[in-house]
N, C-alpha and C positions, 0 to 999 in steps of 0.2 A: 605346606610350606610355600609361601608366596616365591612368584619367580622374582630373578634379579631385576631391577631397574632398567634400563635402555635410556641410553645419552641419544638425543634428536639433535639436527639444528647445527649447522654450521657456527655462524653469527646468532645466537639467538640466545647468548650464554647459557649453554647448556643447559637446556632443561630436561631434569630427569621425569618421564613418564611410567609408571605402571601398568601395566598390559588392564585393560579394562577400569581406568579409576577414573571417573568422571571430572574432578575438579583439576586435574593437572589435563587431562583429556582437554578439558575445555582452554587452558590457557595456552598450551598445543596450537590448538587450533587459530585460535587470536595470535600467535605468534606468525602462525603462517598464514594470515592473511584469510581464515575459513569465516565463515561465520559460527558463530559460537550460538548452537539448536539446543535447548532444555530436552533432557533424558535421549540425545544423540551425541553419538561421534562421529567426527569426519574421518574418513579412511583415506582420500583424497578429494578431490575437487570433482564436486558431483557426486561422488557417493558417501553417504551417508549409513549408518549401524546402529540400530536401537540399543539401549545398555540395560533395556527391560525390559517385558512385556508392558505394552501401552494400549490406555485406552481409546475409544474413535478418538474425541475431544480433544486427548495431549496430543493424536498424528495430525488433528486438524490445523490446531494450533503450533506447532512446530511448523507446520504447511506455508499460515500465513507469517509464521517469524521469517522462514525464512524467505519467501515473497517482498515481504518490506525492507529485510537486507539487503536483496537484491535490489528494488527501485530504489532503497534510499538513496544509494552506493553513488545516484545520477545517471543510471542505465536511460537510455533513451528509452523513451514508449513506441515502439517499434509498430506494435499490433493491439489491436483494438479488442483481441481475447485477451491478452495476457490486461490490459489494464481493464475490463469488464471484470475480468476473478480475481484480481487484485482488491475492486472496489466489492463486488460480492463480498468476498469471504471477510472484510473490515467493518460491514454494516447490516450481514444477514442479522436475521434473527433479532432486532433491536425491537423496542416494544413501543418506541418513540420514534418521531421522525429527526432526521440529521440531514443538514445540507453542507456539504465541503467542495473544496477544491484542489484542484493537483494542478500546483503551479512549477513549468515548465520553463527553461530557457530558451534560448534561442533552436537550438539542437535539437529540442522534446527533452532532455533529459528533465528528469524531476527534482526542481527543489525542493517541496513539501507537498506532505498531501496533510489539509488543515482541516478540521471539522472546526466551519466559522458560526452554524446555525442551528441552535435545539428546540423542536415544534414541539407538539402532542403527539397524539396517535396519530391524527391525519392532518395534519399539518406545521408547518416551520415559519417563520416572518423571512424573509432575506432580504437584506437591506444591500443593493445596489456599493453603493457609497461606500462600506467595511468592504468589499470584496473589492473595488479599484485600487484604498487606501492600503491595503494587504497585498493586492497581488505588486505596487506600487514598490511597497518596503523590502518585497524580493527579489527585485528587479524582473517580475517576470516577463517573458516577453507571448506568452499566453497561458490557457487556462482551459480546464477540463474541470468542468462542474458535476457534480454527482447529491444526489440525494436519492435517500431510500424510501418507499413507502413498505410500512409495516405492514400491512393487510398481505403483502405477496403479490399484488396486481401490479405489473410494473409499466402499465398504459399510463403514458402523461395525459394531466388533467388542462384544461386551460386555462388554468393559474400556472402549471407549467409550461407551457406554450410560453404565456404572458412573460412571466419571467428570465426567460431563456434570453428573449427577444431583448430586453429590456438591457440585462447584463449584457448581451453582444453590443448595443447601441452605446451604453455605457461605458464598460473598459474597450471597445473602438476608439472613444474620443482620446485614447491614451494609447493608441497603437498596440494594444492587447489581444490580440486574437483567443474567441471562444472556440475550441478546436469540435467540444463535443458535451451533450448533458445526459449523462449516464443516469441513468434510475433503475434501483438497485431495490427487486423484488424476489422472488420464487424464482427468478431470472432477470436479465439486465435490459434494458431496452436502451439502445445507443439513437439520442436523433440523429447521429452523423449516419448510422449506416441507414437511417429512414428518409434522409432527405429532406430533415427537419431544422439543418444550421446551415 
């Protein structure tokens, strides 16, 4: 026999929850401002309760759900790990290359992170001009570039060098600041922590 319902929620017109039901579970949680995790329940703020056994994949992915809720959200990018495994876990394992950008406001918070560029295996085109005109239309007031190389080497080539340079010179003429170009392999390579922007 199912147990009785439980009334939540002040102002939240009562919504009745089920002790373990996932879809009122979930509107729970969007009510109180959680993020709403695929095959999780929030128990409170930070913790989290599987409502099944899961496999690596669905923890990994629930990982980066809830990663991108939290930057969406406009959390400032505080630290240079959290936005490396943020860009990790969004671009491992791709089998093409992808060049994006995490455009930021005045603050660091994040307005978007865009995938503007789709290469091959070992390489992307990245046109200068779409990434000013974009970061332009979100008003950003800088830019954290990221692309992945597929192979897993995450040593810039000098076409990345080139390019790096090239956007900084670029959205500079537009008071944009390149904050850092993350490449995103087996591991991250940050030029800002090499000395490289």
């Amino acid at each position: 026999m199912p147990r009785p319902a439980k009334t939540i929620g002040q102002n939240l017109n009562q919504i009745d929850v089920l002790p373990n039901n996932p879809i009122k579970a979930g509107k729970q949680q969007l009510a109180q401002g959680l993020p709403a995790i695929p095959n999780f329940i929030a128990e409170k703020r930070g913790k989290y309760r599987a409502i099944k056994p899961l496999t690596e994949s669905q923890i990994v992915k629930a990982a980066v759900t809830l990663m991108s809720k939290k930057i969406d959200r406009g959390d400032a990018l505080s630290s240079p790990d959290i936005t490396s495994a943020y860009l990790h876990w969004n671009f491992r394992g791709l089998e093409y290359e992808v060049f994006a950008c995490l455009f930021l406001d005045n603050q660091n918070r994040v307005l978007k992170l865009e995938q503007l560029f789709r290469g091959t295996i070992d390489a992307a085109a990245v046109y200068p001009r779409e990434v000013a005109k974009r970061a332009l239309q979100l008003n950003a007031a800088s830019v954290i570039l990221a692309h992945n190389h597929p192979s897993g080497i995450a040593e810039p080539s000098p076409a990345d060098k080139h390019i790096t340079d090239k956007l900084k010179q670029g959205l500079g003429l537009f008071d944009i600041r390149v904050l850092d170009h993350i490449i995103v392999g087996d591991y991250c390579f940050s030029f800002a922590e090499h000395g490289l922007i």
